[in-house]
N, C-alpha and C positions, 0 to 999 in steps of 0.2 A: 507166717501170715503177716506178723508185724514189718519184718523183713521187706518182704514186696512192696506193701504200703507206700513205705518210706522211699523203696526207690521209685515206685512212678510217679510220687512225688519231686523225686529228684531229677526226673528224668523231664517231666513240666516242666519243672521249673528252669534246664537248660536249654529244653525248646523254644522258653516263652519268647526271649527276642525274637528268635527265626520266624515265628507263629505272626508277630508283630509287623516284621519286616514286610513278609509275602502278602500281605493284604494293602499294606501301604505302598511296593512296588507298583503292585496292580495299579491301585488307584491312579499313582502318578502317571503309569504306561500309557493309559485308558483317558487319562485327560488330555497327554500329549498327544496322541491320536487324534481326538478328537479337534485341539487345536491346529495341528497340521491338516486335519480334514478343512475346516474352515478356511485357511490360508491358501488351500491349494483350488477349493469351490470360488474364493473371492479372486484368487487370479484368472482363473477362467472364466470369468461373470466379468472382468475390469473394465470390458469395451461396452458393454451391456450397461452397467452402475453409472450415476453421475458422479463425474469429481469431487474429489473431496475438499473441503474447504480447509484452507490452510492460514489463512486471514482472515477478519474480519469483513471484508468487501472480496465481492466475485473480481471485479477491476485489481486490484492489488492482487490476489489468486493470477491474473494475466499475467500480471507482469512477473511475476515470479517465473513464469514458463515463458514469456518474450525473451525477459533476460537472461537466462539461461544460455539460449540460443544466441544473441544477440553478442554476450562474453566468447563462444565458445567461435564467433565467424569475425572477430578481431577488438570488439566494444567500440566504442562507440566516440567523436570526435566533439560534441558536444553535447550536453543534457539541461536537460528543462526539470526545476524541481519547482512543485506547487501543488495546489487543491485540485480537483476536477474541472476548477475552473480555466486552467493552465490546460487539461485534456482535452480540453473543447475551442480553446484560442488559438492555439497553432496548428496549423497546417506540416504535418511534419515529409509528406512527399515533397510540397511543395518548397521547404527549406531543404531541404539535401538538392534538389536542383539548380537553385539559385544562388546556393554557397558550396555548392562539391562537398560539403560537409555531410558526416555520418551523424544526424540525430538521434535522439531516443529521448522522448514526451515522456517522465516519468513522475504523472499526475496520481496522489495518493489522496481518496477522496474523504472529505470531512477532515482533514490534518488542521494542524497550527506548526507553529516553526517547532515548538518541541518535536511536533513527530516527523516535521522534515529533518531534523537531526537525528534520530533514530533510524528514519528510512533512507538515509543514506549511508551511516553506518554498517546497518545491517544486511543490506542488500543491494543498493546504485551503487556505491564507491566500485566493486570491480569491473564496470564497464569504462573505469576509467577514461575519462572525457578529461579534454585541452580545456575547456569552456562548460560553465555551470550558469545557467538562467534563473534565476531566481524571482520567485510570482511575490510583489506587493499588493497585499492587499486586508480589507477590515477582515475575512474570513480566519485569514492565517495570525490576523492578530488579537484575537478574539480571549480571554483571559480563563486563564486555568493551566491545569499539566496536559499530560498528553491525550487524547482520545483515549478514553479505558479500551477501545474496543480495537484499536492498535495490536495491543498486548495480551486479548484474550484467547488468540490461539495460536499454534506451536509457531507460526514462522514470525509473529511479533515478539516471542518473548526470551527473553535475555538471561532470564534466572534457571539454576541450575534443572527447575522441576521441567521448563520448558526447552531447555536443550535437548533434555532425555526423552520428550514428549518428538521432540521433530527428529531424534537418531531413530526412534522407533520406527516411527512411518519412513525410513529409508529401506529400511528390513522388511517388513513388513505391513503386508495391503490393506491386511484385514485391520490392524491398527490404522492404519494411515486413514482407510475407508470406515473407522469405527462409525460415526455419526451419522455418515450417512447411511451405512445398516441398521442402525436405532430409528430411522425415518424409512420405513417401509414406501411410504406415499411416493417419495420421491425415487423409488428406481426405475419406475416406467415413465415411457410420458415425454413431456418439453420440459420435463421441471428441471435445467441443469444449467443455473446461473453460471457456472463456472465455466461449461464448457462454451456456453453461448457468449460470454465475456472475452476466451479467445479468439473465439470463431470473427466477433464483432472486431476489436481491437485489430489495430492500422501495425502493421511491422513494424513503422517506427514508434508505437506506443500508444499514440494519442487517439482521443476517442471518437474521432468522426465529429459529422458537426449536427448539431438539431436543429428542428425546421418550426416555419412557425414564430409568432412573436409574444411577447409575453402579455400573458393575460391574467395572470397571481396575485393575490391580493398581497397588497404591500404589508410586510410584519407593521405589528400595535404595538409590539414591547418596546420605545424609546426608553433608550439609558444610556449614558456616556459609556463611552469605549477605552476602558482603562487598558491600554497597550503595554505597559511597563515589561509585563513576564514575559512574553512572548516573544518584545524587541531584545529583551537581553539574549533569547534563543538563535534571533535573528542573528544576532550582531557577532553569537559564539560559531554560529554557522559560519559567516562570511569569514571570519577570522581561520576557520578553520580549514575550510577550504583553500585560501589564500594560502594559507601554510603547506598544504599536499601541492603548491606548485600549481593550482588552478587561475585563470584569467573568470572573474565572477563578475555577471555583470544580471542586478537587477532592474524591472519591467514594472509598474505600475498593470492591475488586473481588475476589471470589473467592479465599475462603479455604478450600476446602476441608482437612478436621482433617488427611485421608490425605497432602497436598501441604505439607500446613505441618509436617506429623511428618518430614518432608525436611531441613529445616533445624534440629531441635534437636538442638544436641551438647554433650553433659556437662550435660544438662539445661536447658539455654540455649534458649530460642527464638529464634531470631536471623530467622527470619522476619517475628515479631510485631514485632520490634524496631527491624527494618530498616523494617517499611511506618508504622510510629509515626513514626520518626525523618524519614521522606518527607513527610508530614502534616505534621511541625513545621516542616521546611524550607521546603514548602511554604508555609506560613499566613504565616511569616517574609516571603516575598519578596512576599508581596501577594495570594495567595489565600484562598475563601471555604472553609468545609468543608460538603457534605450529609451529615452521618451517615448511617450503616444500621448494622443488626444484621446486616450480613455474617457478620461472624466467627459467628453462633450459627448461621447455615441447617446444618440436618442434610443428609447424603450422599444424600437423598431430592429433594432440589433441583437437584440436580446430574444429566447426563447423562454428564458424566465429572470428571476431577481437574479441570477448569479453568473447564469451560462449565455453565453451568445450565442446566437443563432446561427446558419451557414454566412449569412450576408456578411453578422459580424466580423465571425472567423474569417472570412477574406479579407476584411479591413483590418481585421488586428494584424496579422500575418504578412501582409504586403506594407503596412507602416514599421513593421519588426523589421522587416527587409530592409527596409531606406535605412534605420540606425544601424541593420550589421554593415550597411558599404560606408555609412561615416565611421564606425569604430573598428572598419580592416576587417571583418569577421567573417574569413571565407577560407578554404582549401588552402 
């Protein structure tokens, strides 16, 4: 009696891994399942679902799928780097016909020159352009680091959690479309900024123009426009550029009088000051200048404090034109 005891005891206790094993198999089999069910429901849903965001702006989500395409049919013979407000000034049809040139408008909206160093790093530089445009202006010079909101998802971020974050969504949809499955509201409907951002968005990149004039109330926060951080970003860009063998030549951008009465204190325009002093920094490190008569467009060109309106964007884009036939900048 004692005998037996002992061995079914023994005979447990040899089982006990396998005993272990088989329920943990399962488990795993059973969640793998499960997750290949989802993966294979979200690709057959993908045309159904709205895009997934992969930046922090639906506009930047575009270009990511413009340029794509844009790399893959030869890239591109000049680029435009700037704010939204650079998406709305040029006319990018109308400069590929007046210079046989290939553009691409690659306007990243809310930036500063830190994130126009970043956004060309990580994503313009392979459409490799002969010619870089660069937008002067208070926006881009505006004090601090980069946009947080640059960096807060997988195609802004550079550090190793966010690489692994955007290898993921290459594999796999259900990842890539995590967020937007955690937002039920949004898979039915119009609600699909990103796809409506392609849809909207010009080939050549640029955003159309808006209509209408401005009618916004002028910002009340006056403070000097401490430019220092941002020109130094500036002045790493054009340097850098200039070094990849590019011909860079900056553009003064959107002065509206309402936006620039923002910056003057004790009678100082520290606005006017600050975009001068970008311009000299600039021409310093190896860039060309287009003049315009920005600073004089009246509040009637404007659709608000920042953007111009259609009327504008004709006037900016045809005085862009006069300085590319004085500075040769054609085919």
């Amino acid at each position: 009696m004692r005998t037996s005891t002992v061995k079914r005891k023994r005979d447990r206790a040899a089982a006990g891994p396998d005993r272990v094993k088989r329920p943990l198999v399962v488990l795993v089999a059973a969640a793998l399942s499960v997750l290949f069910a989802i993966e294979a429901l979200v690709r057959l849903s993908s045309s159904a679902l709205p895009l997934p965001a992969l930046s922090y702006h639906e506009r930047m989500d575009a270009h990511l799928a413009l340029m794509e395409s844009v790399v893959q049919d030869g890239g591109a013979d000049i680029v435009f780097l700037g704010s939204s407000m650079t998406g709305r000034a040029w006319d990018g049809a109308l400069i590929a016909r007046s210079t046989g040139l290939r553009p691409y408008v690659a306007a990243l909206p809310g930036s500063r020159y830190s994130d126009l160093n970043l956004w060309w790093t990580d994503h313009v530089q392979p459409l490799n352009p002969d010619i870089v445009v660069l937008e002067i202006s208070t926006v881009l010079l505006e004090p601090g680091q980069a946009n947080p909101g640059y960096t807060d998802l997988p195609a802004g971020r550079q550090d190793i959690i966010g690489r692994l974050d955007f290898a993921f969504g290459t594999v796999s949809e259900a990842w890539r479309r995590r967020r937007v499955l955690r937002a039920p509201s949004t898979w039915w409907g119009s609600q699909d900024p990103v796809r409506v951002a392609i849809t909207e968005q010009r080939p050549w990149g640029d955003f159309g123009s808006l209509e209408g004039t401005n009618d916004a109330e002028p910002p009340s926060n006056i403070r000097p426009l401490d430019s220092r951080h941002q020109q130094e970003h500036l002045v790493s860009l054009v340097a850098r550029l200039s070094e990849e063998g590019k011909r860079v030549i900056v553009t003064r951008l959107s002065r509206h009088p309402d936006l620039l009465a923002n910056y003057i204190v004790d009678g100082v325009d520290t606005g006017s000051l600050a975009t001068e002093a970008a311009v000299t920094a600039a021409l310093a490190a190896g860039a060309e200048l287009a003049d315009s008569d920005f600073p004089d467009y009246p509040p009637s060109n404007y659709a608000d404090l920042y953007h111009v309106n259609s009327e504008g964007r004709d006037r900016a884009t045809s005085q862009l034109l006069e300085e590319f036939n004085r500075l040769g900048v054609r085919a």
